[in-house]
C-alpha positions as protocol buffer text, in pm:
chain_id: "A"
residue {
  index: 1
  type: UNK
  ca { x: -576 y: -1313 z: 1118 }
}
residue {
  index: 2
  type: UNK
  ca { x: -821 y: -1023 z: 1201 }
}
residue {
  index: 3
  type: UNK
  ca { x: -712 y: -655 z: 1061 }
}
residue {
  index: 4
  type: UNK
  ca { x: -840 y: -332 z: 1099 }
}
residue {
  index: 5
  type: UNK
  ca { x: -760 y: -40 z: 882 }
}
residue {
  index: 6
  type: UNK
  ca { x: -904 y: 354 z: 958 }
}
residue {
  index: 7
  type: UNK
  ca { x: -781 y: 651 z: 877 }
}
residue {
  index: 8
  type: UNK
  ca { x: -832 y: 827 z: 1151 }
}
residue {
  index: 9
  type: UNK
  ca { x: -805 y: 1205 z: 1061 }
}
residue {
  index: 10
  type: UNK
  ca { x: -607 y: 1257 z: 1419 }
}
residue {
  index: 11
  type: UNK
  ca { x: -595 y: 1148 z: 1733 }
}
residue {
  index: 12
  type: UNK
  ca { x: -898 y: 1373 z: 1880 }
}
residue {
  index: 13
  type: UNK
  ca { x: -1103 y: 1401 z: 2214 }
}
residue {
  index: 14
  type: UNK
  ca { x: -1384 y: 1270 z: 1997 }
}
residue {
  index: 15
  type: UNK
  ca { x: -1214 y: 953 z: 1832 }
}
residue {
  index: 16
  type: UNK
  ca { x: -952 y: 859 z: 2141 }
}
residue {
  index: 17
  type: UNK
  ca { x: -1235 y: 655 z: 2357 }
}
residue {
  index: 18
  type: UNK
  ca { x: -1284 y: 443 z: 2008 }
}
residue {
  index: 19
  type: UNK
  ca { x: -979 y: 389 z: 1954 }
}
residue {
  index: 20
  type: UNK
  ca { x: -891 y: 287 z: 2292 }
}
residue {
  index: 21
  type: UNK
  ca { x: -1178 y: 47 z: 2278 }
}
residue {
  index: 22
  type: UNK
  ca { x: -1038 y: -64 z: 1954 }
}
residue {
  index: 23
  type: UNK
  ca { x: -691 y: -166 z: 2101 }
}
residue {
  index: 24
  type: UNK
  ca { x: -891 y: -348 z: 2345 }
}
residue {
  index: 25
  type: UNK
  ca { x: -1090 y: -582 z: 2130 }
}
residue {
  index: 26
  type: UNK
  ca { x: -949 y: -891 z: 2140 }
}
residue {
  index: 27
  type: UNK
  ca { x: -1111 y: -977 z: 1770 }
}
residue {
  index: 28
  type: UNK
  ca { x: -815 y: -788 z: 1604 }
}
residue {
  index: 29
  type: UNK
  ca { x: -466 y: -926 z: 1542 }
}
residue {
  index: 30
  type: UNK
  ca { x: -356 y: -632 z: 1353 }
}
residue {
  index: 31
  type: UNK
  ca { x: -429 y: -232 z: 1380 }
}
residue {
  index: 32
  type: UNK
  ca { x: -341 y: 10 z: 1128 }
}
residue {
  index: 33
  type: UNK
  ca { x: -444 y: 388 z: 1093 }
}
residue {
  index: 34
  type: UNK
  ca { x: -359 y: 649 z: 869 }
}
residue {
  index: 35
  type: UNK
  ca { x: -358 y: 1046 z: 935 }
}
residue {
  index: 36
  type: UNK
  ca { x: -245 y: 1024 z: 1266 }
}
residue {
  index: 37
  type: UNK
  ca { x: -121 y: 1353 z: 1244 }
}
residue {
  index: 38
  type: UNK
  ca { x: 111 y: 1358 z: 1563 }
}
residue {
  index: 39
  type: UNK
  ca { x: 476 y: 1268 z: 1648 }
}
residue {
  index: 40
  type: UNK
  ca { x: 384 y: 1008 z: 1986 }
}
residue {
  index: 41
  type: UNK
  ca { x: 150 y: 774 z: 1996 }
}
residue {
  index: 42
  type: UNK
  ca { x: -107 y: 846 z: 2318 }
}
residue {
  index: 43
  type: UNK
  ca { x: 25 y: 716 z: 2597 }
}
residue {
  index: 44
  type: UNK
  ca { x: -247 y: 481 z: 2699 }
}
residue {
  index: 45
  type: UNK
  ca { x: -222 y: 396 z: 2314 }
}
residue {
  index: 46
  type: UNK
  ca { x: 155 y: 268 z: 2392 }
}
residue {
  index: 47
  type: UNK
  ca { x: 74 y: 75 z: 2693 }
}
residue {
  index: 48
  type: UNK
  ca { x: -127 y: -158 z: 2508 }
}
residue {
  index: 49
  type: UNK
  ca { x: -96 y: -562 z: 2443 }
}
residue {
  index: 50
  type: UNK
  ca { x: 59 y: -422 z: 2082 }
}
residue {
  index: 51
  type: UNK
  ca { x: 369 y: -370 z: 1961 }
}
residue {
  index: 52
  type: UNK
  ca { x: 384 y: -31 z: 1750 }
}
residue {
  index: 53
  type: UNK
  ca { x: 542 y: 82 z: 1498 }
}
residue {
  index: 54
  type: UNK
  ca { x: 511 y: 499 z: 1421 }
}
residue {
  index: 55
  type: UNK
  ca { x: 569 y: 678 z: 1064 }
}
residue {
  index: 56
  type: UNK
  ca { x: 486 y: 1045 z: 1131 }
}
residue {
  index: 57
  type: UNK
  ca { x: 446 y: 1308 z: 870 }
}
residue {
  index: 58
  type: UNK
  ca { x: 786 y: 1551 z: 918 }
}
residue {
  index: 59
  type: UNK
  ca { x: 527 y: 1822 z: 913 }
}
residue {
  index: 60
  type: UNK
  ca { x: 341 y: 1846 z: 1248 }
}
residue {
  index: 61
  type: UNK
  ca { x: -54 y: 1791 z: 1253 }
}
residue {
  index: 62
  type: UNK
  ca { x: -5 y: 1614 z: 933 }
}
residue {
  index: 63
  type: UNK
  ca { x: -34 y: 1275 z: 751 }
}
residue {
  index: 64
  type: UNK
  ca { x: 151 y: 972 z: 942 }
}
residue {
  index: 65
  type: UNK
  ca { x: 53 y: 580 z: 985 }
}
residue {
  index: 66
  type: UNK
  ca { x: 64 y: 370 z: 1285 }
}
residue {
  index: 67
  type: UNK
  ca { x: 59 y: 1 z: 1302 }
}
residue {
  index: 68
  type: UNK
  ca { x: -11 y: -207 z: 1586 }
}
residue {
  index: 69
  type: UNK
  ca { x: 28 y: -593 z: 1565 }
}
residue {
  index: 70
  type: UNK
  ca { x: 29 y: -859 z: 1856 }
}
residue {
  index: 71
  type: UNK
  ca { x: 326 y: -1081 z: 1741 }
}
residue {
  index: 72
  type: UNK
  ca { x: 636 y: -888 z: 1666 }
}
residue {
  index: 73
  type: UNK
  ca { x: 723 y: -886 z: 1295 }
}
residue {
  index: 74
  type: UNK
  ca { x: 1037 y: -1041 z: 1135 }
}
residue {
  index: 75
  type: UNK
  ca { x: 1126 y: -666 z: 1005 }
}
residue {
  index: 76
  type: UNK
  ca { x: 971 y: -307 z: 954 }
}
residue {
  index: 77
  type: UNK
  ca { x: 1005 y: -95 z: 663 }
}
residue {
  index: 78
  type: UNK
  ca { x: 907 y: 306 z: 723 }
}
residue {
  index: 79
  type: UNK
  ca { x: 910 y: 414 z: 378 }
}
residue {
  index: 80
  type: UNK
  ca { x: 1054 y: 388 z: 29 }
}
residue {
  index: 81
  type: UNK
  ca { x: 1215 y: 584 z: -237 }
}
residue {
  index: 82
  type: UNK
  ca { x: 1118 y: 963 z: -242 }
}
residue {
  index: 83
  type: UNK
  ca { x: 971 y: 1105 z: 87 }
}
residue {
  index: 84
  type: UNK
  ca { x: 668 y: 1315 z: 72 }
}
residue {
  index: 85
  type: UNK
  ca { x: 415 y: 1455 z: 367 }
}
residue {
  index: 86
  type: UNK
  ca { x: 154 y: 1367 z: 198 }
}
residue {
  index: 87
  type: UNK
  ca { x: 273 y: 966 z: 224 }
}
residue {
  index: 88
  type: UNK
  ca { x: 346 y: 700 z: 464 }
}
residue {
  index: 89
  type: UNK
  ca { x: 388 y: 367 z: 400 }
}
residue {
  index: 90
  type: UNK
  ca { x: 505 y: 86 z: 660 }
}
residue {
  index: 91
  type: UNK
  ca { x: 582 y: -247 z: 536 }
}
residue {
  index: 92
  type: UNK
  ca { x: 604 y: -556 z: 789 }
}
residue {
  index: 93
  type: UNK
  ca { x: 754 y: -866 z: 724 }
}
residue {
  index: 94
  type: UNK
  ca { x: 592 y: -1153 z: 887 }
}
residue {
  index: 95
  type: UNK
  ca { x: 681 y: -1541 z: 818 }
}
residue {
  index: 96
  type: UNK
  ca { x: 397 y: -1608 z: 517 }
}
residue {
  index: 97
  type: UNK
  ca { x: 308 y: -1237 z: 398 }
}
residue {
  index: 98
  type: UNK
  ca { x: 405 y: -864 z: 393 }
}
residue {
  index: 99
  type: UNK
  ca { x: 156 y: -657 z: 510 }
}
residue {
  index: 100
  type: UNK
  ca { x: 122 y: -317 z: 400 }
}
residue {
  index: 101
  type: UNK
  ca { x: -36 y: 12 z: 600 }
}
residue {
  index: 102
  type: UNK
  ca { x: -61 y: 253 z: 333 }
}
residue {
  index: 103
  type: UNK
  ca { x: -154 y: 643 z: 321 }
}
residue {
  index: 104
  type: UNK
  ca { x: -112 y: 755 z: -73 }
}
residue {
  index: 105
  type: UNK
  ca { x: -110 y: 1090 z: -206 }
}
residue {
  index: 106
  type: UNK
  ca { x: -401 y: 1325 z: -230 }
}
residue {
  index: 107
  type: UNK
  ca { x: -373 y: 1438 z: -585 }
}
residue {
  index: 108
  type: UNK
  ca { x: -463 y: 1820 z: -536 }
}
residue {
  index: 109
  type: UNK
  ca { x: -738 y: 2042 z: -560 }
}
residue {
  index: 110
  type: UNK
  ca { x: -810 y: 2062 z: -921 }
}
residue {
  index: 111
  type: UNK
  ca { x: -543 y: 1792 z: -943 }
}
residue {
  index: 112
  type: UNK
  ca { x: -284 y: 2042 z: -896 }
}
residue {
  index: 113
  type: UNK
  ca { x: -67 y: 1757 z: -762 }
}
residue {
  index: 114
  type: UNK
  ca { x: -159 y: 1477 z: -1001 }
}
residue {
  index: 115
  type: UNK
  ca { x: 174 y: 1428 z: -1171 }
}
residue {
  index: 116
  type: UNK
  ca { x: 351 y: 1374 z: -859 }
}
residue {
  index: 117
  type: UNK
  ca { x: 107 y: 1139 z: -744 }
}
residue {
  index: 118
  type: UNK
  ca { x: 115 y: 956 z: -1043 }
}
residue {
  index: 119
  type: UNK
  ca { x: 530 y: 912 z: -984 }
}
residue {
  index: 120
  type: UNK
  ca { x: 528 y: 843 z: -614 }
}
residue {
  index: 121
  type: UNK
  ca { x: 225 y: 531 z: -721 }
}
residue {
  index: 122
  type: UNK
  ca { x: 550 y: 440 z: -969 }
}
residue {
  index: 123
  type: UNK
  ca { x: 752 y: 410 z: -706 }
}
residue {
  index: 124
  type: UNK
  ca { x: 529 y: 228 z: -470 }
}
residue {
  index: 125
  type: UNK
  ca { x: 484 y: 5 z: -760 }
}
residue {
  index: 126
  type: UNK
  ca { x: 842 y: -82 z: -807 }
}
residue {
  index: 127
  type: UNK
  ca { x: 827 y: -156 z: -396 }
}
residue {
  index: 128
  type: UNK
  ca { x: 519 y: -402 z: -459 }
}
residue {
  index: 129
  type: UNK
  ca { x: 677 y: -555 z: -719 }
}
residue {
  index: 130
  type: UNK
  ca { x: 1032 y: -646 z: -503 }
}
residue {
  index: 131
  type: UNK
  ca { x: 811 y: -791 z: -224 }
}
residue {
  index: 132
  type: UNK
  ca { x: 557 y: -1015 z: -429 }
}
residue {
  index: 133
  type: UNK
  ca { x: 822 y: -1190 z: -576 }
}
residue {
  index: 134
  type: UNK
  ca { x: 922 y: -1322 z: -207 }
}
residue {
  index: 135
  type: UNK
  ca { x: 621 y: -1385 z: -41 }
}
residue {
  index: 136
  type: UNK
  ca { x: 239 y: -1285 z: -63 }
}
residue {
  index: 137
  type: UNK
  ca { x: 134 y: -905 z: -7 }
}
residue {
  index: 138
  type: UNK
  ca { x: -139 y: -754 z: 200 }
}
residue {
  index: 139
  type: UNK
  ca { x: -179 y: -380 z: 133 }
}
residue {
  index: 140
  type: UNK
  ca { x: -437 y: -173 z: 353 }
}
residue {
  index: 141
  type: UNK
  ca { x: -518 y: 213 z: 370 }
}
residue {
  index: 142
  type: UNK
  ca { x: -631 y: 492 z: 226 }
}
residue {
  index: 143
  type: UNK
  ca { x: -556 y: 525 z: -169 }
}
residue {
  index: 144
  type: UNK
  ca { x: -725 y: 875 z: -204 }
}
residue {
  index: 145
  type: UNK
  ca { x: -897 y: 690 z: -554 }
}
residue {
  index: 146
  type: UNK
  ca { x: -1277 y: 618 z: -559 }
}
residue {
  index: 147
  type: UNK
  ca { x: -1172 y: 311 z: -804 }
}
residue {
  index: 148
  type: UNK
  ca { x: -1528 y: 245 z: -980 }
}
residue {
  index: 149
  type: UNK
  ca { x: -1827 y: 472 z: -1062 }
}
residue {
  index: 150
  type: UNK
  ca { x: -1996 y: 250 z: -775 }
}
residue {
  index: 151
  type: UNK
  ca { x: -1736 y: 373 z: -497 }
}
residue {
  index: 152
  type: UNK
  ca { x: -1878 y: 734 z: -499 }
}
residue {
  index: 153
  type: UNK
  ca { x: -2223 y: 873 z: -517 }
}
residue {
  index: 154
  type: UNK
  ca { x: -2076 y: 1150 z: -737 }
}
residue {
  index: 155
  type: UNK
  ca { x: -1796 y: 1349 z: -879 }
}
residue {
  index: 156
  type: UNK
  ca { x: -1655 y: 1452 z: -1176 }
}
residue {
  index: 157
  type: UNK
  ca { x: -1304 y: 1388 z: -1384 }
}
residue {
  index: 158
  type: UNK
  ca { x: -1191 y: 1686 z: -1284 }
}
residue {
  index: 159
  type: UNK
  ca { x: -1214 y: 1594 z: -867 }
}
residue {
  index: 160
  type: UNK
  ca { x: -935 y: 1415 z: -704 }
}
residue {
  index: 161
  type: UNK
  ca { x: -949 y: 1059 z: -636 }
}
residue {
  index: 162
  type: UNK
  ca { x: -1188 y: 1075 z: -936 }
}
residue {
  index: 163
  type: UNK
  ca { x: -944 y: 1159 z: -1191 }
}
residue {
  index: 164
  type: UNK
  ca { x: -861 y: 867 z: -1514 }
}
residue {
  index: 165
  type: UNK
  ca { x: -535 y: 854 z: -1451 }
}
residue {
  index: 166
  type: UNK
  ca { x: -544 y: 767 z: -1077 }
}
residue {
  index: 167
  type: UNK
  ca { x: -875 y: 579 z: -1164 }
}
residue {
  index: 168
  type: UNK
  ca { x: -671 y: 401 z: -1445 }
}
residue {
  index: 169
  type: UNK
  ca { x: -405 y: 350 z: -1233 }
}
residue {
  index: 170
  type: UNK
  ca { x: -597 y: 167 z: -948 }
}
residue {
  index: 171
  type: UNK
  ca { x: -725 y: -74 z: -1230 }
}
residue {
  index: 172
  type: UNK
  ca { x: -355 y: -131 z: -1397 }
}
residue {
  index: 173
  type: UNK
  ca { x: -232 y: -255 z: -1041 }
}
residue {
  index: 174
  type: UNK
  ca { x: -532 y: -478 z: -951 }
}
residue {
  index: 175
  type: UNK
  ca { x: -432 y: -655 z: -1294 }
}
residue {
  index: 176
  type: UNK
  ca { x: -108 y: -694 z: -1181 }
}
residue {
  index: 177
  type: UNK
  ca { x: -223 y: -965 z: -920 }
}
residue {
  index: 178
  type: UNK
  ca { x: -417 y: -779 z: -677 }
}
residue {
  index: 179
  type: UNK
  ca { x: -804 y: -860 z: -558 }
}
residue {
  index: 180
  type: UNK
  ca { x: -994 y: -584 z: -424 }
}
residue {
  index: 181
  type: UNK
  ca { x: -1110 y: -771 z: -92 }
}
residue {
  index: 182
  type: UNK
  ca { x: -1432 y: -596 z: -42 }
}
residue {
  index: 183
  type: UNK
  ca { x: -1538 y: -634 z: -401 }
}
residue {
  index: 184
  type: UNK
  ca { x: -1451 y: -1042 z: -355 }
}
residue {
  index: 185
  type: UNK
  ca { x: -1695 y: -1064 z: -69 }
}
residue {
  index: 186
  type: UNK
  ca { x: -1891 y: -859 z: -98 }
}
residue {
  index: 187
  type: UNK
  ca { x: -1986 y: -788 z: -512 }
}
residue {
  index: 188
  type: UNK
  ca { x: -2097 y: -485 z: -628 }
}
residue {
  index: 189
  type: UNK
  ca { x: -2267 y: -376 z: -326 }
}
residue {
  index: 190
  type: UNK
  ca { x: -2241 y: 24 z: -265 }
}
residue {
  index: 191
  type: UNK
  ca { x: -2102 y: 75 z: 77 }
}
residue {
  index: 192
  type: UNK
  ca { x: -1815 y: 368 z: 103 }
}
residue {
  index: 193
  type: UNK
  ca { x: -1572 y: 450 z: 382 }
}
residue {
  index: 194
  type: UNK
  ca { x: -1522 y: 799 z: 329 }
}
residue {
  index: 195
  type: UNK
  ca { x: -1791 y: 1104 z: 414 }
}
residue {
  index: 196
  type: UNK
  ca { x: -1725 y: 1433 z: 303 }
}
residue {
  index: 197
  type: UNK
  ca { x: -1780 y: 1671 z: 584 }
}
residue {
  index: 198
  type: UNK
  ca { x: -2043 y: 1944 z: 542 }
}
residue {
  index: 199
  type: UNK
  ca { x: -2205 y: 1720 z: 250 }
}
residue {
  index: 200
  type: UNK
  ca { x: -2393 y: 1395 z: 406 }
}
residue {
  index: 201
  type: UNK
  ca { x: -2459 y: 1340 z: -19 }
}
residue {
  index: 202
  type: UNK
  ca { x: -2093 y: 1282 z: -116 }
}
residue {
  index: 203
  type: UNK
  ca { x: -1927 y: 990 z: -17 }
}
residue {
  index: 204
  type: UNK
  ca { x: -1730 y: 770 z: -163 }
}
residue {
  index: 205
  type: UNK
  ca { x: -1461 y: 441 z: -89 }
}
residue {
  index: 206
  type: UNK
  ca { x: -1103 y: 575 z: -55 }
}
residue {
  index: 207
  type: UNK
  ca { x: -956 y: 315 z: 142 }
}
residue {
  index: 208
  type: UNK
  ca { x: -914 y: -67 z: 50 }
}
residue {
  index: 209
  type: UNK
  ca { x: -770 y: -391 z: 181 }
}
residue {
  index: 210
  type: UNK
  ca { x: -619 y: -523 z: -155 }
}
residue {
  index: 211
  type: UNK
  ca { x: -501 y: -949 z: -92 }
}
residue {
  index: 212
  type: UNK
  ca { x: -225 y: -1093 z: -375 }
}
residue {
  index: 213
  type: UNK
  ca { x: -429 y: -1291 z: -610 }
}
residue {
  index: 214
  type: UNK
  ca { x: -266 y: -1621 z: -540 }
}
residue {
  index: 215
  type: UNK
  ca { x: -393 y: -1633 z: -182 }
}
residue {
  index: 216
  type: UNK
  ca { x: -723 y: -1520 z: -233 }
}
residue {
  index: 217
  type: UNK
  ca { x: -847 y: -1854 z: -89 }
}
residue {
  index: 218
  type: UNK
  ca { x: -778 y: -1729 z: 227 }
}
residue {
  index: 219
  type: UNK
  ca { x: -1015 y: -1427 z: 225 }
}
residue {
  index: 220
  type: UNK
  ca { x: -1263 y: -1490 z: 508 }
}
residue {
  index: 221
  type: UNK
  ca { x: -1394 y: -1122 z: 504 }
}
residue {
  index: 222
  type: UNK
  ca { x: -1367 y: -818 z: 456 }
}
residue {
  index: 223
  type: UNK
  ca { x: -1640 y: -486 z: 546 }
}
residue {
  index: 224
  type: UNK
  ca { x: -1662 y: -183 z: 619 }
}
residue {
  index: 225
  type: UNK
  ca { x: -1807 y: -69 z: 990 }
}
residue {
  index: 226
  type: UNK
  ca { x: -1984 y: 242 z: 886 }
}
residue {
  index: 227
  type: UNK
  ca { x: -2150 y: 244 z: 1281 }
}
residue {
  index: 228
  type: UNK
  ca { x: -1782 y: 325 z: 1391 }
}
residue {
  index: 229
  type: UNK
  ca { x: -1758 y: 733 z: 1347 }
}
residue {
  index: 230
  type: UNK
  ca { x: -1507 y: 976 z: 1511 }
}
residue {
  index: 231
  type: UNK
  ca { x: -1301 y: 1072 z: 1179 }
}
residue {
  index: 232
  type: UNK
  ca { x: -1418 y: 1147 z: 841 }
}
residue {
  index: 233
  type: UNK
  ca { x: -1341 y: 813 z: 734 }
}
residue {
  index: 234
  type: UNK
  ca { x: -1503 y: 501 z: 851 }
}
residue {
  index: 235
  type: UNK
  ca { x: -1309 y: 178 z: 935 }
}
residue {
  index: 236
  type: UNK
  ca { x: -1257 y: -120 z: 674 }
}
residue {
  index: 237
  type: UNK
  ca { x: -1183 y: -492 z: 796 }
}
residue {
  index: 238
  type: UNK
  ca { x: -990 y: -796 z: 672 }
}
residue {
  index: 239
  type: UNK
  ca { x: -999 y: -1163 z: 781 }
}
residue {
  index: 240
  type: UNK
  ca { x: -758 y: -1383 z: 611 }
}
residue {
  index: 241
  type: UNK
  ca { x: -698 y: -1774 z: 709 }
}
residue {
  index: 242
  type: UNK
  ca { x: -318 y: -1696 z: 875 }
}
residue {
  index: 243
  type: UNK
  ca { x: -184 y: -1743 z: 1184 }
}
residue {
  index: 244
  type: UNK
  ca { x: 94 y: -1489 z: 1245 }
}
């Protein structure tokens, strides 16, 4: 099973033709992408091999998560708990694992919006915790945390994504039986997914493929394809040894 995450930062002239070219690599089983910011999916997006599954943000040009998988899931989950813009989470169901595309909460400029990030990770917690004690979980997307001091090139407490508390809080849910993919294959190596525009010097890794600890055996791979531009982001992959 072949996944690719990217958060997109909108369906755009620029980033369309990649995406297009995305859908039609046959290498992927799975396709998930965060900030799509728009209410339809492009219609030669929709005519694809993939079944799709929309969450848009209720706020046009804004947030929203698509996934696209090539074997229909046993169920689809748009959501959970309290609703927020600035979130989107779709949960499949398939017949060995869930499989999470995730966009979390930006916590603010000069964490303004910390505290409510900090309950809506609560509640995605509580949702983590119902599903793991079914089946295995697969959670991929943008966090909005840089979780070590190796997954930025800088930034301060006081910065968003950079914060303790979310940084605390990334740590806290890997320990409740979560592997960082990347960091399994891959070590300590610096390599980050997100670019700030405007400043070539700050990036940093905002978005993860995180694997439930009992099936790590099945990691085959995971990267990050920093040659693929067209958003602000850069796309992270996942191999796992599952047939869907």
């Amino acid at each position: 099973m072949r996944i690719l995450s990217w958060n997109i930062n909108g369906f755009t002239k620029a980033n369309l033709p990649i995406i297009q070219a995305i859908f039609s690599n046959p290498n992927y089983d799975l396709l998930l992408f965060q900030e799509t910011k728009n209410a339809n999916i492009p219609l030669s997006l929709s005519m694809s091999d993939y079944h799709t599954e929309l969450f848009p943000s209720k706020t046009a040009g804004y947030g929203g998560t698509l996934t696209a998988t090539r074997i229909h899931p046993l169920s689809v989950v748009k959501g959970l708990g309290e609703q927020s813009d600035e979130w989107r989470v779709i949960t499949l169901e398939f017949n060995d694992i869930y499989l999470l595309n995730v966009y979390l909460p930006f916590a603010g400029d000069k964490l303004v919006k910390l505290d409510s990030k900090l309950r809506l990770l609560g509640e995605f917690e509580g949702h983590i915790k119902s599903l793991k004690a079914r089946k295995p979980v697969v959670i991929c997307g943008d966090f909005n945390i840089a979780h070590r001091d190796i997954d930025r090139t800088f930034g301060s407490a006081d910065m968003p994504g950079f914060s303790y508390k979310e940084r605390n809080w990334f740590t806290r849910f890997l320990d409740s039986g979560f592997v960082d993919s990347f960091r399994f294959v891959n070590g300590d190596a610096r390599k980050y997914s997100g670019h700030w525009y405007g400043d070539k010097n700050q990036s940093d890794r905002l978005d993860y493929s995180l694997v439930s600890m009992n099936i790590t055996d099945r990691i085959r791979g995971a990267d990050i394809l920093n040659d693929v531009e067209g958003s602000d982001h850069r796309p992270i992959t996942l191999e796992l040894s599952y047939e869907l």
